[in-house]
PDB file of N, CA, C and O in Angstrom, chain B, residues numbered from 101:
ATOM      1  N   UNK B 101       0.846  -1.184   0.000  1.00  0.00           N
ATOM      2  CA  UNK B 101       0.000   0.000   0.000  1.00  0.00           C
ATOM      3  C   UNK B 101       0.885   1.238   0.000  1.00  0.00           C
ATOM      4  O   UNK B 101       1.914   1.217   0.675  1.00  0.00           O
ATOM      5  N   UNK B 102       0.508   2.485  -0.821  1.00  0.00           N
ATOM      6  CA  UNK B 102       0.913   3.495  -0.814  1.00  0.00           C
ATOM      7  C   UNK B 102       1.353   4.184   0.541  1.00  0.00           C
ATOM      8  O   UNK B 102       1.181   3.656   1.639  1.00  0.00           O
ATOM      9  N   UNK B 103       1.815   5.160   0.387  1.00  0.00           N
ATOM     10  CA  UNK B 103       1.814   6.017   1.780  1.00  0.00           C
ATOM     11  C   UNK B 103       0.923   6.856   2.246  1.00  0.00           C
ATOM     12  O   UNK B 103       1.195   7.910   1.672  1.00  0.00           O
ATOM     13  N   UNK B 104       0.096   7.023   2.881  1.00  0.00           N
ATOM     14  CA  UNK B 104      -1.301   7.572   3.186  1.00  0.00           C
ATOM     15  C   UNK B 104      -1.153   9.110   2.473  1.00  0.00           C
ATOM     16  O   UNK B 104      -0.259   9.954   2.524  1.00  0.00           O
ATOM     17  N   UNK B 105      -2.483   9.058   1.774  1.00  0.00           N
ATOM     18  CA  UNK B 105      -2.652  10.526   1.428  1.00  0.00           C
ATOM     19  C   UNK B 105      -4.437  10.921   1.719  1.00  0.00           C
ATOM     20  O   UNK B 105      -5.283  10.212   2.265  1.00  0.00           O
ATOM     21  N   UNK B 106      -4.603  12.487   1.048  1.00  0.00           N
ATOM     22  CA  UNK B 106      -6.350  12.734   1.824  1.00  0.00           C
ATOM     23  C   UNK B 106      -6.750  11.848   0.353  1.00  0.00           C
ATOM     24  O   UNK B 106      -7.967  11.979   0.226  1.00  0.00           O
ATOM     25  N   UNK B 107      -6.293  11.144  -0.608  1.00  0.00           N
ATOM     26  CA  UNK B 107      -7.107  10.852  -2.090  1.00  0.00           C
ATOM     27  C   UNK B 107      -6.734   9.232  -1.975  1.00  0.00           C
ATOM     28  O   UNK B 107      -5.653   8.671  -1.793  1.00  0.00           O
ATOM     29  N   UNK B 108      -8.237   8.657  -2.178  1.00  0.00           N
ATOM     30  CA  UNK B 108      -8.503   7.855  -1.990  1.00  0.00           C
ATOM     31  C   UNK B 108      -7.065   6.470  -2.721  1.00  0.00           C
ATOM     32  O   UNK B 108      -6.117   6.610  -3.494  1.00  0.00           O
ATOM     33  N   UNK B 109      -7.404   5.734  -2.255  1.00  0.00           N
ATOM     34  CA  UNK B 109      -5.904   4.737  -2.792  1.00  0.00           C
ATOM     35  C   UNK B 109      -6.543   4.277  -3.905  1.00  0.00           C
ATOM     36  O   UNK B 109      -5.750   3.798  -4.715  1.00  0.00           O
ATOM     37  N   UNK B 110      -7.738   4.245  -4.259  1.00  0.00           N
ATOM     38  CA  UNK B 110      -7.854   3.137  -5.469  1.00  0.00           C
ATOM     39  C   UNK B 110      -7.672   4.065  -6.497  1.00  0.00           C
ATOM     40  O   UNK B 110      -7.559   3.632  -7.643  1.00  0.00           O
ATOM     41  N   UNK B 111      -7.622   5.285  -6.282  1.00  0.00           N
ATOM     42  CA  UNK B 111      -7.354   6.569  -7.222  1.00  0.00           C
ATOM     43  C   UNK B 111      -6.035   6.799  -7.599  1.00  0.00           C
ATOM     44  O   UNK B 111      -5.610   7.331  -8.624  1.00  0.00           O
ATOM     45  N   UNK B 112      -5.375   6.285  -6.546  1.00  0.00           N
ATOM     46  CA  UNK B 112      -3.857   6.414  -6.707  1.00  0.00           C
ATOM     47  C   UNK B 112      -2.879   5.411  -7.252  1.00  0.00           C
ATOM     48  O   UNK B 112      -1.751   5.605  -7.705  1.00  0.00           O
ATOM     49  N   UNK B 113      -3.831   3.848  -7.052  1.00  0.00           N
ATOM     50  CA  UNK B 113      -3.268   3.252  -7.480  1.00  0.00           C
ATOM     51  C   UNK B 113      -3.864   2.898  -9.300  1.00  0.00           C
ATOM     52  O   UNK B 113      -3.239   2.288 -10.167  1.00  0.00           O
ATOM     53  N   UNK B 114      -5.117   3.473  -9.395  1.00  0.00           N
ATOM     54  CA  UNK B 114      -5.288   3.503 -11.064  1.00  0.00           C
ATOM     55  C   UNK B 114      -4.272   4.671 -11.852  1.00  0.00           C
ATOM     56  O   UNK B 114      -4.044   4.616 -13.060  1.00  0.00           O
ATOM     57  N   UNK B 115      -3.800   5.562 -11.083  1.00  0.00           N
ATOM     58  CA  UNK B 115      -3.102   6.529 -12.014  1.00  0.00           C
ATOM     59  C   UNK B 115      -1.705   5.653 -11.579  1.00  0.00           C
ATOM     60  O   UNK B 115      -0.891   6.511 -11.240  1.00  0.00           O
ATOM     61  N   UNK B 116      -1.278   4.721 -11.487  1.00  0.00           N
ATOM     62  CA  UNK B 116       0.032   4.300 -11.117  1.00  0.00           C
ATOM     63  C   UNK B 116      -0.142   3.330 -11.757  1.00  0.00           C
ATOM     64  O   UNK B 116       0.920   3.061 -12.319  1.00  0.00           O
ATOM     65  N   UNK B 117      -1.063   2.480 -12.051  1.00  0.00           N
ATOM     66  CA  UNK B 117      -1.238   1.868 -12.935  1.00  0.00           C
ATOM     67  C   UNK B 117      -1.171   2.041 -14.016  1.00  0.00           C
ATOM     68  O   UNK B 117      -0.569   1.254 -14.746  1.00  0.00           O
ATOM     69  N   UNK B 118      -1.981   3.510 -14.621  1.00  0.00           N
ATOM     70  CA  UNK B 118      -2.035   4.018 -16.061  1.00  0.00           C
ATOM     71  C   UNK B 118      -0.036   4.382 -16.350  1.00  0.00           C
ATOM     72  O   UNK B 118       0.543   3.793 -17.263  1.00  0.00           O
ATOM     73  N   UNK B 119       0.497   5.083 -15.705  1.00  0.00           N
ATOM     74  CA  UNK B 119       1.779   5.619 -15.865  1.00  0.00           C
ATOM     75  C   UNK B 119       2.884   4.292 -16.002  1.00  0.00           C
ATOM     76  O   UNK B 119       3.906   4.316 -16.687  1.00  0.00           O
ATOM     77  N   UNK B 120       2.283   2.845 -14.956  1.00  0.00           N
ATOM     78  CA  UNK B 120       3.161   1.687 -15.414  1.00  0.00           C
ATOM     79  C   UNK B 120       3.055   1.455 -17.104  1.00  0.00           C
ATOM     80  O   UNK B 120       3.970   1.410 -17.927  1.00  0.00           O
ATOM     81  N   UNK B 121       1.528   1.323 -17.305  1.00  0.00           N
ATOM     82  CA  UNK B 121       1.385   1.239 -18.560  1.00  0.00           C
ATOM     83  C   UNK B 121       1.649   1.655 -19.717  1.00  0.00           C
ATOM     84  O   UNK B 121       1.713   0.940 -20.717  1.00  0.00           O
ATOM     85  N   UNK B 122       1.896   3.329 -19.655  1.00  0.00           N
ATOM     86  CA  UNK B 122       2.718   3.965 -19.997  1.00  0.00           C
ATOM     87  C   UNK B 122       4.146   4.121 -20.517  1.00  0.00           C
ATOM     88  O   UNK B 122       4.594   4.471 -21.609  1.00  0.00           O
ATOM     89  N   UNK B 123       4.794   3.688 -19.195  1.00  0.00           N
ATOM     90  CA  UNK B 123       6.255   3.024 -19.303  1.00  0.00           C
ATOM     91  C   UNK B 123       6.793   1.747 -20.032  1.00  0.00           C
ATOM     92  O   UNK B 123       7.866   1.661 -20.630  1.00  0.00           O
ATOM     93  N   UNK B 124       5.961   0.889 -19.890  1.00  0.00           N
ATOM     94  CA  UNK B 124       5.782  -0.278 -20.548  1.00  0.00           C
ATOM     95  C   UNK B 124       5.459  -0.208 -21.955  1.00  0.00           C
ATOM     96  O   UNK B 124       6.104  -1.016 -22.622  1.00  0.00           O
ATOM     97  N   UNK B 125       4.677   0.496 -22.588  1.00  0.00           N
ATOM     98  CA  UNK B 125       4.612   0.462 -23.774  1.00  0.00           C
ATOM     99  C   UNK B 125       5.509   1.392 -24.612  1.00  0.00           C
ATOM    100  O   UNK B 125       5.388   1.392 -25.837  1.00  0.00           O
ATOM    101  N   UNK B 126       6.644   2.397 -23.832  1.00  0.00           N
ATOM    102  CA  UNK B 126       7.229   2.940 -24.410  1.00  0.00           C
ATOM    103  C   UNK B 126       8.287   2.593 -25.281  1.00  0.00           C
ATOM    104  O   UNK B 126       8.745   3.361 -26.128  1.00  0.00           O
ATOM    105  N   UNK B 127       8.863   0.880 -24.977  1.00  0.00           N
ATOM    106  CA  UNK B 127       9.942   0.598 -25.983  1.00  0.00           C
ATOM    107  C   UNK B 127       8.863  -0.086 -27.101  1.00  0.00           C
ATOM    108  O   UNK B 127       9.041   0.419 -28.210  1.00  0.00           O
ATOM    109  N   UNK B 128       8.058  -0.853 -27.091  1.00  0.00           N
ATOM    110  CA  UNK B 128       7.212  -0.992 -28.389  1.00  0.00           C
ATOM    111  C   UNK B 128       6.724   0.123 -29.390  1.00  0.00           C
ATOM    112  O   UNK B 128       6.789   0.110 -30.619  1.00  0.00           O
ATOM    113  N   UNK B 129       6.175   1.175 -28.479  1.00  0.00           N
ATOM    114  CA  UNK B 129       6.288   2.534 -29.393  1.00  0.00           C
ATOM    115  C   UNK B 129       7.457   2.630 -30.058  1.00  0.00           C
ATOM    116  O   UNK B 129       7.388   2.383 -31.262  1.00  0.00           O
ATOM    117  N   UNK B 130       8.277   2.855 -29.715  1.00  0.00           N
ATOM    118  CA  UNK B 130       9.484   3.437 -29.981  1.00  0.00           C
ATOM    119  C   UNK B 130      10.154   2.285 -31.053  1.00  0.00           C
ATOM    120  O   UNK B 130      10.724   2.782 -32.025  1.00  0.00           O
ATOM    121  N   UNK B 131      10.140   0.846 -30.971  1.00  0.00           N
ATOM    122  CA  UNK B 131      10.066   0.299 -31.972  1.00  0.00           C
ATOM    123  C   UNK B 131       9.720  -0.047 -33.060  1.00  0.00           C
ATOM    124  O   UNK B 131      10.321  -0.689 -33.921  1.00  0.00           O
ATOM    125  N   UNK B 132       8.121   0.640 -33.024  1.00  0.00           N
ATOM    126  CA  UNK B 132       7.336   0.775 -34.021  1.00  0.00           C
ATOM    127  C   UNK B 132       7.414   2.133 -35.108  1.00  0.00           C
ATOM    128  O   UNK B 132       7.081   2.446 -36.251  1.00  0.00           O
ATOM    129  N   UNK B 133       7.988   2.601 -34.089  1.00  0.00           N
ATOM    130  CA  UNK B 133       8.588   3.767 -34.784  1.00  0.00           C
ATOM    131  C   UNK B 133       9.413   3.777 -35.529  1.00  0.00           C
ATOM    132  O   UNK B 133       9.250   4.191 -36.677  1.00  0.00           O
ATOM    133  N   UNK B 134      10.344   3.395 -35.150  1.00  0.00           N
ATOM    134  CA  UNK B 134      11.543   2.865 -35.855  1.00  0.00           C
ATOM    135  C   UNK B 134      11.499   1.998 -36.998  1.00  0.00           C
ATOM    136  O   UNK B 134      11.990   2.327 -38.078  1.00  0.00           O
ATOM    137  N   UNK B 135      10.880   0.811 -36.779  1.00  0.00           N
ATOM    138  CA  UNK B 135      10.514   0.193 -38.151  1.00  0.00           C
ATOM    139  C   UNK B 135       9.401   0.759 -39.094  1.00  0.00           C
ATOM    140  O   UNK B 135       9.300   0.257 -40.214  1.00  0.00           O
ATOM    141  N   UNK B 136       8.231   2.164 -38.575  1.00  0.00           N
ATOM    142  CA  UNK B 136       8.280   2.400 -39.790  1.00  0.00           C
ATOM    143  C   UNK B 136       8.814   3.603 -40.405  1.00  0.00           C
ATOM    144  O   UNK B 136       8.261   4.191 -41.334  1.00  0.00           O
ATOM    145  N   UNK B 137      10.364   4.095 -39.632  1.00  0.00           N
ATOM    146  CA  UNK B 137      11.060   5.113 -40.614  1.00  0.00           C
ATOM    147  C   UNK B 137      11.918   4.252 -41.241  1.00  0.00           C
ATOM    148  O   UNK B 137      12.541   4.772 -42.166  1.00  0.00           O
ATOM    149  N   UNK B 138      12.157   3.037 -41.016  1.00  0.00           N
ATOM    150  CA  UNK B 138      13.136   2.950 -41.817  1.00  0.00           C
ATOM    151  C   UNK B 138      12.344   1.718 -43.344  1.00  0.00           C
ATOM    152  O   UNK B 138      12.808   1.355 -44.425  1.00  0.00           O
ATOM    153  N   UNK B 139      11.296   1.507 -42.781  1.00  0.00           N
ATOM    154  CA  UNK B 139      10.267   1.678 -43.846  1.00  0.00           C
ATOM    155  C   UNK B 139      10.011   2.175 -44.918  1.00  0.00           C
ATOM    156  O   UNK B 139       9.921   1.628 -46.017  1.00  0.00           O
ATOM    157  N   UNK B 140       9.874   3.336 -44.605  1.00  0.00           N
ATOM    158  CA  UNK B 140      10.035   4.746 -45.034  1.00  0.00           C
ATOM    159  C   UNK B 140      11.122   4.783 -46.145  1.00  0.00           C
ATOM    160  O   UNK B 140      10.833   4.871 -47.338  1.00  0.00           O
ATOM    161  N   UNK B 141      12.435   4.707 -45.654  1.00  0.00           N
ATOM    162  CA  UNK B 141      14.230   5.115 -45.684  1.00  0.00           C
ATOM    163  C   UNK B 141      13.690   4.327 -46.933  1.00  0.00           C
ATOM    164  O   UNK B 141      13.218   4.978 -47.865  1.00  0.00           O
ATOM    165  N   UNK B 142      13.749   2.649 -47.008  1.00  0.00           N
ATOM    166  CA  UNK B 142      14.160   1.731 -47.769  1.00  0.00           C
ATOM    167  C   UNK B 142      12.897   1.630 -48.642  1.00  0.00           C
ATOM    168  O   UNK B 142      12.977   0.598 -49.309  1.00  0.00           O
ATOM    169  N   UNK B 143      11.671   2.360 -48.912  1.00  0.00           N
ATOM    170  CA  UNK B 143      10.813   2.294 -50.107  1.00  0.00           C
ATOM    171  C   UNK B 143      11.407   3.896 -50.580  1.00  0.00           C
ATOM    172  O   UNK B 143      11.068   4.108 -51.744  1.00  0.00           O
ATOM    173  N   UNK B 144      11.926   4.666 -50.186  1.00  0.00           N
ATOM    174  CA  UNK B 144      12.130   5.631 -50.843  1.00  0.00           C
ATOM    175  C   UNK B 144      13.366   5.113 -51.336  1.00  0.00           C
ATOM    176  O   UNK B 144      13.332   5.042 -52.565  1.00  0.00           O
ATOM    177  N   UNK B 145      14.348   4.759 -50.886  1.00  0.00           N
ATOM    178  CA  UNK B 145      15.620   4.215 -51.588  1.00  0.00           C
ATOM    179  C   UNK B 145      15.036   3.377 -52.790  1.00  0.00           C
ATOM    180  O   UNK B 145      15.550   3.753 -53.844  1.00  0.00           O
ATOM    181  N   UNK B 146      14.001   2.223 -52.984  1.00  0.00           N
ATOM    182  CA  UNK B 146      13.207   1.549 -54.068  1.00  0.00           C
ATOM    183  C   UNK B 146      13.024   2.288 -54.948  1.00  0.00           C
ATOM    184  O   UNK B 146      13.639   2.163 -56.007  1.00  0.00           O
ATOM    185  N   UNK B 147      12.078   3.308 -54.731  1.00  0.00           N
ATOM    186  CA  UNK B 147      11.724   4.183 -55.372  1.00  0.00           C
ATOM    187  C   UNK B 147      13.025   5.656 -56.470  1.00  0.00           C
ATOM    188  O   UNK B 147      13.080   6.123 -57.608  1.00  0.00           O
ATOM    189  N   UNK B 148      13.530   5.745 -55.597  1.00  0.00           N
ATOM    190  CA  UNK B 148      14.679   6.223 -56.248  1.00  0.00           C
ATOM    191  C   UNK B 148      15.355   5.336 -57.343  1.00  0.00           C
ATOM    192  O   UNK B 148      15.479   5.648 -58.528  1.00  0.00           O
ATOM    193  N   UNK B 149      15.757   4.216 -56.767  1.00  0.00           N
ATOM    194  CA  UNK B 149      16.414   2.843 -57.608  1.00  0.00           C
ATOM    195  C   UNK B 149      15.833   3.294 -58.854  1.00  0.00           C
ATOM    196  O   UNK B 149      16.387   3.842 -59.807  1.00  0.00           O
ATOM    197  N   UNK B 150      14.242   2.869 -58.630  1.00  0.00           N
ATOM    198  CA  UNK B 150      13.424   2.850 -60.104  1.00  0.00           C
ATOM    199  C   UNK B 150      13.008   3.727 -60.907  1.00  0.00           C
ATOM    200  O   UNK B 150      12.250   3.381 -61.813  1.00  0.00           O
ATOM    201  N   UNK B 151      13.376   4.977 -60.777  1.00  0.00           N
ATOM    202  CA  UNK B 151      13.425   6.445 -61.024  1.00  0.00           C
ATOM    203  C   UNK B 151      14.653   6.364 -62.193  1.00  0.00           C
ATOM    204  O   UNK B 151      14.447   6.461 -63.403  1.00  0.00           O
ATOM    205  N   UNK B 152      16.139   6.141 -61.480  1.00  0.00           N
ATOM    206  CA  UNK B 152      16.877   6.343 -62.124  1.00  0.00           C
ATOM    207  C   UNK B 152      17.366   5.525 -63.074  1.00  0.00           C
ATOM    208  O   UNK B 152      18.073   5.828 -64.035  1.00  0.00           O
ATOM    209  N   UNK B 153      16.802   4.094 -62.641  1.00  0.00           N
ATOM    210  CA  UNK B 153      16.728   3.100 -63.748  1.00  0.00           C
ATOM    211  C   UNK B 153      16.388   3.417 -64.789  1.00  0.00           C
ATOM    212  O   UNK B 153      17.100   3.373 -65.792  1.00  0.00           O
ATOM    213  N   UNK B 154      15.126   3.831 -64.741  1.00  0.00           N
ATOM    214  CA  UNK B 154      13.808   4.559 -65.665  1.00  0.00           C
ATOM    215  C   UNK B 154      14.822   5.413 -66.706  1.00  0.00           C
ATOM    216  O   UNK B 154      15.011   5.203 -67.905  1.00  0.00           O
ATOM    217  N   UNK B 155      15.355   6.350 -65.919  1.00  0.00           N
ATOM    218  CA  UNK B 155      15.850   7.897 -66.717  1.00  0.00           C
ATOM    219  C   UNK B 155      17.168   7.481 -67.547  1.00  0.00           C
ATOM    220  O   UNK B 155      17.312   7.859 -68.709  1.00  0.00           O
ATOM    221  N   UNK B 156      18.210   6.606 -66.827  1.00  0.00           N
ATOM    222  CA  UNK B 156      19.265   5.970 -67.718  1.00  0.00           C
ATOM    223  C   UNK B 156      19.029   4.710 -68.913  1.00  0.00           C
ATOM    224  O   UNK B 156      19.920   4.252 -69.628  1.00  0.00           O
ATOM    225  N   UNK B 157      17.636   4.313 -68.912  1.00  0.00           N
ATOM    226  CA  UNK B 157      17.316   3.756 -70.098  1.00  0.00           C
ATOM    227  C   UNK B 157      16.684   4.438 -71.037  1.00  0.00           C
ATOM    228  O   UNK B 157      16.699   4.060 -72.208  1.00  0.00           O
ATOM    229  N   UNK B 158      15.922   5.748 -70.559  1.00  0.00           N
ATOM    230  CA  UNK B 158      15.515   6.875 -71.557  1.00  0.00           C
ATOM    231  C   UNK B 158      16.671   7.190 -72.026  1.00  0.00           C
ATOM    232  O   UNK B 158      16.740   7.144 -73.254  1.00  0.00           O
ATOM    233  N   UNK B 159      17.937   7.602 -71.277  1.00  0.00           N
ATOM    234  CA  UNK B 159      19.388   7.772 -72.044  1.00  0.00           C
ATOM    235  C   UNK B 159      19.757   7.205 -73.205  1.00  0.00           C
ATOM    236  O   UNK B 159      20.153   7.660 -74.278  1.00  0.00           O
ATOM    237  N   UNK B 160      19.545   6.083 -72.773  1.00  0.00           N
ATOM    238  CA  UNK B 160      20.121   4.820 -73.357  1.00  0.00           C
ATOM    239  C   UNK B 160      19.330   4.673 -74.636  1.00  0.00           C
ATOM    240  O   UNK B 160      19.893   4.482 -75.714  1.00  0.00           O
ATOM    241  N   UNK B 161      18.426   4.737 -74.548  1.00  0.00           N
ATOM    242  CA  UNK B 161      17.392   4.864 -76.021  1.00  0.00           C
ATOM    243  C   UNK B 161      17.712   5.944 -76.809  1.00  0.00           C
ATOM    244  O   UNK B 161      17.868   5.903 -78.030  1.00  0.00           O
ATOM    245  N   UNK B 162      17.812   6.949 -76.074  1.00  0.00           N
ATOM    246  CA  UNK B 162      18.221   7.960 -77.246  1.00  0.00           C
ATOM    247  C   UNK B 162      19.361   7.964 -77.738  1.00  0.00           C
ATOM    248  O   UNK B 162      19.397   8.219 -78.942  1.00  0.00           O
ATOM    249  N   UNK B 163      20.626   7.708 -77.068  1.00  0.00           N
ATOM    250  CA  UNK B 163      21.623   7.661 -77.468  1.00  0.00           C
ATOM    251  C   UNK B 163      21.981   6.388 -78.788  1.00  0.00           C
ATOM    252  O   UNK B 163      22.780   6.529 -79.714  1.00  0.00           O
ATOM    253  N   UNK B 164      21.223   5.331 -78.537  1.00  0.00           N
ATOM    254  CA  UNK B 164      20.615   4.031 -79.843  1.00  0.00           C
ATOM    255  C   UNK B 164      20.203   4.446 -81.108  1.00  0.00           C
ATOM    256  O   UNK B 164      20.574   4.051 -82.213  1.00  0.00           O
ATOM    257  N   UNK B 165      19.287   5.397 -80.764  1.00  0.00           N
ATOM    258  CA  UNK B 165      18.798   5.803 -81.840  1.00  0.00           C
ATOM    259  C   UNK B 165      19.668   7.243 -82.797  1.00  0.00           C
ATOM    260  O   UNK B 165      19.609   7.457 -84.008  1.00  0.00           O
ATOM    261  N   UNK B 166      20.460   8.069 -81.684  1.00  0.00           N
ATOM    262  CA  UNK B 166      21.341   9.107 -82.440  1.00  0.00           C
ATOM    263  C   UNK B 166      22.138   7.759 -83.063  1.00  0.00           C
ATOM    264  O   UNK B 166      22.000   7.646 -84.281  1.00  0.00           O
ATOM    265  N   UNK B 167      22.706   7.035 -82.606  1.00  0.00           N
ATOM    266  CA  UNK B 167      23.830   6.343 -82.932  1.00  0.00           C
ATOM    267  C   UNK B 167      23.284   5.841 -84.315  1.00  0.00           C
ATOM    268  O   UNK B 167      23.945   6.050 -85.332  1.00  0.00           O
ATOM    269  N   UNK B 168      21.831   5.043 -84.371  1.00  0.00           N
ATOM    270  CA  UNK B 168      21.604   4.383 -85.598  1.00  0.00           C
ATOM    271  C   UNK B 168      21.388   5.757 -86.627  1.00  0.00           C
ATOM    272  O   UNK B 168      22.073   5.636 -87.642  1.00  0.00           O
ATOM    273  N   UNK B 169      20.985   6.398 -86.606  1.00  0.00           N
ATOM    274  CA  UNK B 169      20.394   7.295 -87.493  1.00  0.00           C
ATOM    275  C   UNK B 169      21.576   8.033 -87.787  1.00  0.00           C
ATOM    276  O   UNK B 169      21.553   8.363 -88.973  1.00  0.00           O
ATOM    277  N   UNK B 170      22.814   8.513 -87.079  1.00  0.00           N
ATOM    278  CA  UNK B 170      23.896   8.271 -87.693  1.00  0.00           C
ATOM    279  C   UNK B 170      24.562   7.489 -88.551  1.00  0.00           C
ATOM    280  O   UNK B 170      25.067   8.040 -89.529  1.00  0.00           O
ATOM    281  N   UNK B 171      24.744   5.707 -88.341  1.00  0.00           N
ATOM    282  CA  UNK B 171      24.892   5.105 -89.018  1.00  0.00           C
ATOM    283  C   UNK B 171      24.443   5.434 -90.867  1.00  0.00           C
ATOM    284  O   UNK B 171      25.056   5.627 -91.918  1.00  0.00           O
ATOM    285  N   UNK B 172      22.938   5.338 -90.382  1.00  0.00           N
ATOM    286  CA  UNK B 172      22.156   5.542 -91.786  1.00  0.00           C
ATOM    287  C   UNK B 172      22.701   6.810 -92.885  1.00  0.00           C
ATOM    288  O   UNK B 172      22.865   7.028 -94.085  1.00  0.00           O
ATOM    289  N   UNK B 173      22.813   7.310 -91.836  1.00  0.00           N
ATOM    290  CA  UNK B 173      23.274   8.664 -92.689  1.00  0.00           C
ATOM    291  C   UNK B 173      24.370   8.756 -93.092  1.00  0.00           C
ATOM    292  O   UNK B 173      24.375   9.400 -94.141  1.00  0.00           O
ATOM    293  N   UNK B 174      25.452   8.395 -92.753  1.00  0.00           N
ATOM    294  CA  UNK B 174      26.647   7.469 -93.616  1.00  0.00           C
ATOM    295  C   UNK B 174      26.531   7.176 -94.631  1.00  0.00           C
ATOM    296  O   UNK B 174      26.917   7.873 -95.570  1.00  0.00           O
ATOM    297  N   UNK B 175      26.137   6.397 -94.717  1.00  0.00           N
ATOM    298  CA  UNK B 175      25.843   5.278 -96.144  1.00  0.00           C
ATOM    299  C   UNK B 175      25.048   6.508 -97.114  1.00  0.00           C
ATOM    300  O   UNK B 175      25.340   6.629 -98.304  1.00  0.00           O
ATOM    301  N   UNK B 176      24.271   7.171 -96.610  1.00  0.00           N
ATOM    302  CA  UNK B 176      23.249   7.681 -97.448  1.00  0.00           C
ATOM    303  C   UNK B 176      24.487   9.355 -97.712  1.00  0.00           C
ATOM    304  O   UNK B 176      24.275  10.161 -98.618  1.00  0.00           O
ATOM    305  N   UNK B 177      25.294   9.452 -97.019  1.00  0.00           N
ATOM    306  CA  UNK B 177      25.995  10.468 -97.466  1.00  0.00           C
ATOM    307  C   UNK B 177      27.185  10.174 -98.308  1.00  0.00           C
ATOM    308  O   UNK B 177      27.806  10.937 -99.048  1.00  0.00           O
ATOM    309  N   UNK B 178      27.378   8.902 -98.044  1.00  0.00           N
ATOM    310  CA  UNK B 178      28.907   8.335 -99.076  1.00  0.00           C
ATOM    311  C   UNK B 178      28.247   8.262-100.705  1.00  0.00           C
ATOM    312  O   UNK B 178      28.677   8.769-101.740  1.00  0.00           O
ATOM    313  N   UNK B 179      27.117   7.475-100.474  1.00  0.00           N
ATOM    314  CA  UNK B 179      26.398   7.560-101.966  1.00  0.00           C
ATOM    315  C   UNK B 179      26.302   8.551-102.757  1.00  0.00           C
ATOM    316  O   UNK B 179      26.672   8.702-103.922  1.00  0.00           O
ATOM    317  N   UNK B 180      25.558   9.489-101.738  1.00  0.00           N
ATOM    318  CA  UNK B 180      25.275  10.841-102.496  1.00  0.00           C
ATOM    319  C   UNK B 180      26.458  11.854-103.263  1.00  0.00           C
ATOM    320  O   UNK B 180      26.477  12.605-104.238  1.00  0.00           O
ATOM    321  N   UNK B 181      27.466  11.377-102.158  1.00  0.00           N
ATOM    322  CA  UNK B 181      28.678  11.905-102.771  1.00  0.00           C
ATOM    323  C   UNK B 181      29.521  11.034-104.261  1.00  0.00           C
ATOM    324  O   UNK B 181      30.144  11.547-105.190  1.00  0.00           O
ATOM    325  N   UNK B 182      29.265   9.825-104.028  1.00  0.00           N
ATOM    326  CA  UNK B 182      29.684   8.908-105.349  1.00  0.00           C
ATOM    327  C   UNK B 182      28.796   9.318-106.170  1.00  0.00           C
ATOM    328  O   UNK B 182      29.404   9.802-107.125  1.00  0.00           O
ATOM    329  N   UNK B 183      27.256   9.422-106.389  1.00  0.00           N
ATOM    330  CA  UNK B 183      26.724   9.696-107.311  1.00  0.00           C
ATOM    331  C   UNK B 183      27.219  11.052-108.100  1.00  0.00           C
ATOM    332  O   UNK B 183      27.755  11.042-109.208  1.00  0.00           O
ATOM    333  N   UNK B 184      26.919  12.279-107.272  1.00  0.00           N
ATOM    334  CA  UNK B 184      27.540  13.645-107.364  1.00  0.00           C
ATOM    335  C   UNK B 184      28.873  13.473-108.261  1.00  0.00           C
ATOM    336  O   UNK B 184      29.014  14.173-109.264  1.00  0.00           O
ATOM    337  N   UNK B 185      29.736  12.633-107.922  1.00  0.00           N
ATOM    338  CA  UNK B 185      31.099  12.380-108.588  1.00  0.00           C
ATOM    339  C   UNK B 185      30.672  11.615-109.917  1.00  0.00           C
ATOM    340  O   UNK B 185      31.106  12.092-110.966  1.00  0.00           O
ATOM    341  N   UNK B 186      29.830  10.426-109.992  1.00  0.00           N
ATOM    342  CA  UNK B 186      30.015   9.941-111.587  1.00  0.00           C
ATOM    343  C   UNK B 186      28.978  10.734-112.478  1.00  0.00           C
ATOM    344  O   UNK B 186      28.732  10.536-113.668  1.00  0.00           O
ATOM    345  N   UNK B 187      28.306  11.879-111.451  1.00  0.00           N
ATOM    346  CA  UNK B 187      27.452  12.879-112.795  1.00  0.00           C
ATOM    347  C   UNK B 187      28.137  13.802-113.313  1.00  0.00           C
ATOM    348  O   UNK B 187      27.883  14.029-114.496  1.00  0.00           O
ATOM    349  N   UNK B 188      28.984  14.461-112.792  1.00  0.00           N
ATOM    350  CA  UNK B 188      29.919  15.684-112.835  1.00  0.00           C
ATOM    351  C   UNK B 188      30.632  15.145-114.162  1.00  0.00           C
ATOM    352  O   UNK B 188      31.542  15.792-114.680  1.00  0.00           O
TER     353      UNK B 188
END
């Protein structure tokens, strides 16, 4: 039993109760917390991943296609120039 006060004990011992409870649930809070920032951390890290994946294969496509359409234009400029030469 508490140490005598003028407020009744069953009053004193429900708010001592609520504040154990309190205490007690503070490392589960606090764990729950934690797993969901880092929750958080590692779908935004996902998310980034697949962002830049995304943007270096848009690179990558365009740079395919300067490259081919270069190619083409080669061929189509060597000709033009041989033709130019056996009309002259």
């Amino acid at each position: 039993m508490a140490f005598p006060t003028s407020v009744n004990n069953q009053i004193t011992d429900s708010v001592t109760q609520a504040n154990v409870q309190v205490l007690g649930d503070a490392p589960a809070v606090a764990m729950g917390n934690l797993f969901q920032a880092t929750a958080q951390a590692l779908s935004n890290a996902a998310h980034n991943a697949t962002l830049a994946q995304q943007q270096t294969n848009i690179a990558a496509q365009a740079a395919t296609t300067a490259g081919v359409a270069l190619l083409y234009s080669l061929d189509t400029a060597s000709t033009g120039k041989a033709t130019a030469a056996i009309l002259k």
